[in-house]
matplotlib code that plots the C-alpha trace (Angstrom):
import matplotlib.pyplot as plt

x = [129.7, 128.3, 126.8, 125.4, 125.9, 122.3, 121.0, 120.5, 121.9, 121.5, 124.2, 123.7, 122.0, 123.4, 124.9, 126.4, 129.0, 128.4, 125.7, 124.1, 122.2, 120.8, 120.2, 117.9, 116.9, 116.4, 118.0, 117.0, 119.1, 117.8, 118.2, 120.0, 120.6, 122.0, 125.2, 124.8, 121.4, 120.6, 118.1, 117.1, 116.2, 114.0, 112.9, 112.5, 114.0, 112.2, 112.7, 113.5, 113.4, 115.7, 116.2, 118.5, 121.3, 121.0, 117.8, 116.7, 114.1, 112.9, 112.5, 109.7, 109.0, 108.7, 109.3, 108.5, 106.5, 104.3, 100.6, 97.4, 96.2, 94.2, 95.1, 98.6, 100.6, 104.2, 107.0, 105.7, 108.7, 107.0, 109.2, 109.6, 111.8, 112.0, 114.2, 117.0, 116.7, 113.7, 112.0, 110.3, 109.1, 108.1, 105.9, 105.1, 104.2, 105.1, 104.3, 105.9, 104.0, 102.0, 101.3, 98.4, 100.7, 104.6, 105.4, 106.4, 105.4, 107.6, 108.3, 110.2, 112.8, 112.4, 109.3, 108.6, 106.1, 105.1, 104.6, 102.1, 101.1, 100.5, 101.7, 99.8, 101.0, 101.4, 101.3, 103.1, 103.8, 106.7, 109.1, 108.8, 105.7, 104.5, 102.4, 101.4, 100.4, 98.4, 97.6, 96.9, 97.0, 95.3, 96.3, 97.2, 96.9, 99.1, 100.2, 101.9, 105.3, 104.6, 101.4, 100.7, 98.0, 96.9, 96.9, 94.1, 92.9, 92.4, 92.8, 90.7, 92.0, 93.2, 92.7, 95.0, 96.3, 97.4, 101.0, 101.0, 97.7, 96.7, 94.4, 93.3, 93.2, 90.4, 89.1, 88.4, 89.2, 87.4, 87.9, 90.5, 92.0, 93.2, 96.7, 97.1, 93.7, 92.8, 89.9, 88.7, 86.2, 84.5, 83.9, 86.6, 85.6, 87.5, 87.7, 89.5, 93.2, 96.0, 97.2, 100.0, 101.5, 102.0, 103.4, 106.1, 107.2, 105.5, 106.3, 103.1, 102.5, 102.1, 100.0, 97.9, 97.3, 96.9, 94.2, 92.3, 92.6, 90.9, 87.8, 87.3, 87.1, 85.3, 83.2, 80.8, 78.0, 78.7, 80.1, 84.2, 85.2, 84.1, 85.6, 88.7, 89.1, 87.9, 90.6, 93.1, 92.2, 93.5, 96.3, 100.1, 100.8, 102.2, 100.9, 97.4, 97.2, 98.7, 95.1, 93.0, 94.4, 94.2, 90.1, 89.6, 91.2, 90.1, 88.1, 86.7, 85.9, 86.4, 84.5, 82.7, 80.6, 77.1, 77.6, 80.4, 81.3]
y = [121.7, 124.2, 126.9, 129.7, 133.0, 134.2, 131.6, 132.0, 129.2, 130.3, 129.7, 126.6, 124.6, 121.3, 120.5, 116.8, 116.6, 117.7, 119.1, 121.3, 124.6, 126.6, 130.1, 132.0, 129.0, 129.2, 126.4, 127.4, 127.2, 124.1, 122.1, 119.1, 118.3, 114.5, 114.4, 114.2, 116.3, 119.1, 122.0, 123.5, 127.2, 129.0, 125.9, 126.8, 124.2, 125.8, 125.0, 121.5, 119.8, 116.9, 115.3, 112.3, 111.7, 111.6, 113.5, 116.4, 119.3, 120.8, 124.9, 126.5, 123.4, 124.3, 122.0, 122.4, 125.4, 125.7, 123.5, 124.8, 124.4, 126.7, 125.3, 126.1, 128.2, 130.1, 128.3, 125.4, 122.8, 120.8, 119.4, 117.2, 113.8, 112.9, 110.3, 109.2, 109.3, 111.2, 113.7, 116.2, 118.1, 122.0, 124.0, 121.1, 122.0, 119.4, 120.9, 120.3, 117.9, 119.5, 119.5, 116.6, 114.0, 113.5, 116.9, 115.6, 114.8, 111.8, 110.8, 107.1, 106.9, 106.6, 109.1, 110.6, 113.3, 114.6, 118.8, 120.6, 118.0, 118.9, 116.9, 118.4, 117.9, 115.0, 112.7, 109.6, 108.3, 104.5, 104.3, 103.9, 106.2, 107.6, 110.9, 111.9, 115.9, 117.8, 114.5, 116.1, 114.4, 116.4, 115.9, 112.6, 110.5, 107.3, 105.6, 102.0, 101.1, 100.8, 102.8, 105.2, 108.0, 109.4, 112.9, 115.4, 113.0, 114.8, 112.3, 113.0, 114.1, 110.9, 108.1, 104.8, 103.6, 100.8, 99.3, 98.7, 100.2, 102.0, 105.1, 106.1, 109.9, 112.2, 110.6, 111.8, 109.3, 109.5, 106.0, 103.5, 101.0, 98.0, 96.5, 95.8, 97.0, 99.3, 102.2, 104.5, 107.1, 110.2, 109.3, 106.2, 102.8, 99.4, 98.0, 95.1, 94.4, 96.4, 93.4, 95.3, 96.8, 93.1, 91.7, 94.1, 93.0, 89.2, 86.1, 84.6, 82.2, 85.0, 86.9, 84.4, 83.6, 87.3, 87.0, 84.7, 85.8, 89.0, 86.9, 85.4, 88.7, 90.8, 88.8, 86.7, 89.4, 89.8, 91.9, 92.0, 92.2, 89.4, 87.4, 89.0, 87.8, 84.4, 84.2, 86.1, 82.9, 80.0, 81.8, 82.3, 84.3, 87.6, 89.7, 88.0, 88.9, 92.4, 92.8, 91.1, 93.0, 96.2, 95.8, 94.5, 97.5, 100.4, 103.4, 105.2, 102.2, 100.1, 102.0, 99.6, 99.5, 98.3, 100.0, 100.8, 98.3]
z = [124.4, 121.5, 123.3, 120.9, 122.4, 121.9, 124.1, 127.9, 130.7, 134.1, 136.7, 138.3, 135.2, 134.8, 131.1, 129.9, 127.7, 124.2, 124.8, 122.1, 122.9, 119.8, 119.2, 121.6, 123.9, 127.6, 130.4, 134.1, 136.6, 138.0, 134.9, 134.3, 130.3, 129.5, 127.8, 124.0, 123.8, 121.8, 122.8, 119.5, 119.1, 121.3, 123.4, 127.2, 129.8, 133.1, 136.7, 138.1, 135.2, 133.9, 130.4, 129.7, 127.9, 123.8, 123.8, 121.1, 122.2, 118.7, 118.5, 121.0, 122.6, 126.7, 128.8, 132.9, 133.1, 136.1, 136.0, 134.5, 138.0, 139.7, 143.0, 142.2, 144.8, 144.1, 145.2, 145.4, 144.7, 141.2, 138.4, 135.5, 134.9, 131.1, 130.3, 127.7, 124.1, 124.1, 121.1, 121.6, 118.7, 118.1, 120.3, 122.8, 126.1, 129.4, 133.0, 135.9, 138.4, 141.6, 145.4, 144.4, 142.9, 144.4, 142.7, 139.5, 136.0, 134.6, 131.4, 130.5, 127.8, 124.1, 124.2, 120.9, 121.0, 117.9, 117.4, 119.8, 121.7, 125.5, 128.7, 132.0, 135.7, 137.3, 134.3, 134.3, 131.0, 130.8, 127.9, 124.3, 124.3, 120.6, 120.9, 117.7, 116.4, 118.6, 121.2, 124.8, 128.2, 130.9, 134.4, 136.3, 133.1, 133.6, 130.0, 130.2, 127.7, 124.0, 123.6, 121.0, 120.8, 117.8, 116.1, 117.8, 120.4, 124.3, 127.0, 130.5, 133.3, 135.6, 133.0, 132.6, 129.3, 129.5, 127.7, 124.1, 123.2, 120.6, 120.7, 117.3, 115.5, 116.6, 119.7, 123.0, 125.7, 129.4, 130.4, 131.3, 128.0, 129.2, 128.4, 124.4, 123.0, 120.4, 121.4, 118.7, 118.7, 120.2, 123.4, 122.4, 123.2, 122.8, 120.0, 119.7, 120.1, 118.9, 116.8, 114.6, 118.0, 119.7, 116.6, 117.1, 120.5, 120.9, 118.9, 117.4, 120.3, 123.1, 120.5, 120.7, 123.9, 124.5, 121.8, 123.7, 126.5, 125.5, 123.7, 126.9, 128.4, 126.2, 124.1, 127.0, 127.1, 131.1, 132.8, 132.3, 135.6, 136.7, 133.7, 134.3, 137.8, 136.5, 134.4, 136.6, 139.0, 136.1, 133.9, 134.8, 131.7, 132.8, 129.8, 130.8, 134.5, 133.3, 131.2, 133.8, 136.9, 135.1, 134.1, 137.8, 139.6, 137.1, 138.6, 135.7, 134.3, 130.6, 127.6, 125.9, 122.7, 124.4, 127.2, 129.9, 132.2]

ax = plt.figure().add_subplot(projection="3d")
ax.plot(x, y, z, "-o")
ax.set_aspect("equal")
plt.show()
């Protein structure tokens, strides 16, 4: 391990091998660093939080303070799971979760979140997840694998998002986006699919078949729960029923253009 002597590790805090711990930083004494991670200067690693193996916390990034909750008690035993390989750039701030979820916030592996973005409590977020400057989840928000949100976009309190979509720069989302879609504006509606993001991970074929599955969906004129169920009822494509199970059970509701449905 390369320990600099300025920073602070409390007895008790969990380090992997070669770990790397920068000038000034802070590791509580509840911690548990992955082997092969580095903890740049003056980040703060606070109460029960872990981070996996081959991970990098940029400068002034704290991770696992308390919630911005006002319902929030003392002692109340809260946390935060992030997983391997993850980045977390300058001045980010991820709470611990709270006494109205399990008691933690958990982050998958391969998460990239870009400088001052904000994670609140209780968030779940899957793996390869892109955050980009200044994005903010409030409280409960639930992001699937694969999806990206842009710069400078807030995210309301308890929504879904699903996996591999794409939220654009500058919007403010307050509804649920279904599996693989694109939503873009202030308030963010759906736009279409995220096309480029599926080309990553699906061969033409599956694109494709997600693509029409989504026309059938979206572009009837009626209401898209009932076409989803429809065609939840006929399809055995897995990426299919992900979209139609996800606009059938959704709460806060699917943001659309002419109206939300």
């Amino acid at each position: 391990m390369n320990i600099h002597k300025t920073a602070i590790i409390e007895n008790g805090a969990n380090l992997g091998e070669n770990v790397t711990v920068e000038a000034y930083a802070f590791i509580s004494k509840d911690s548990k660093i992955g082997k092969n991670s580095i903890i740049k200067q003056g980040a703060r690693i606070i109460g029960d939080t872990t981070i996996g193996d081959n991970s990098k916390i940029f400068s002034y990034a704290i991770l696992g303070e308390i919630p911005q909750d006002m319902s929030f008690k003392d002692g109340e035993k809260t946390g935060l799971i992030i997983g391997e390989n993850a980045t977390i750039h300058e001045f980010c701030t991820i709470n611990s979760g709270s006494h109205k979820g399990d008691g933690f916030t958990r982050i998958g592996s391969n998460a990239f979140i870009m400088a001052y973005s904000h994670i609140a409590h209780d968030c779940i977020l899957g793996n390869n997840i892109i955050m980009a400057n200044n994005a903010t989840l409030a409280g409960h928000v639930e992001i699937g694998d694969y999806a990206v949100i842009g710069g400078l976009t807030p995210v309301h309190q308890f929504v879904k998002i699903g996996e591999s979509c794409m939220i654009a720069g500058a919007s403010a989302l307050s509804q649920d986006i279904p599996p693989f879609c694109l939503a873009e504006g202030n308030r963010a509606y759906v736009r279409g699919l995220n096309l480029v993001g599926l080309r990553r991970r699906f061969d033409k074929d599956e694109v494709e078949i997600i693509n029409k599955a989504y026309k059938f969906i979206f572009n009837q004129g009626v209401s898209i729960k009932e076409q989803a169920q429809i065609l939840l009822d006929q399809t055995s494509n897995l990426n299919v029923k992900k979209m139609c199970k996800f606009i059938i059970n959704t709460k806060r509701g699917i943001p659309l253009s002419k109206g939300k449905i």
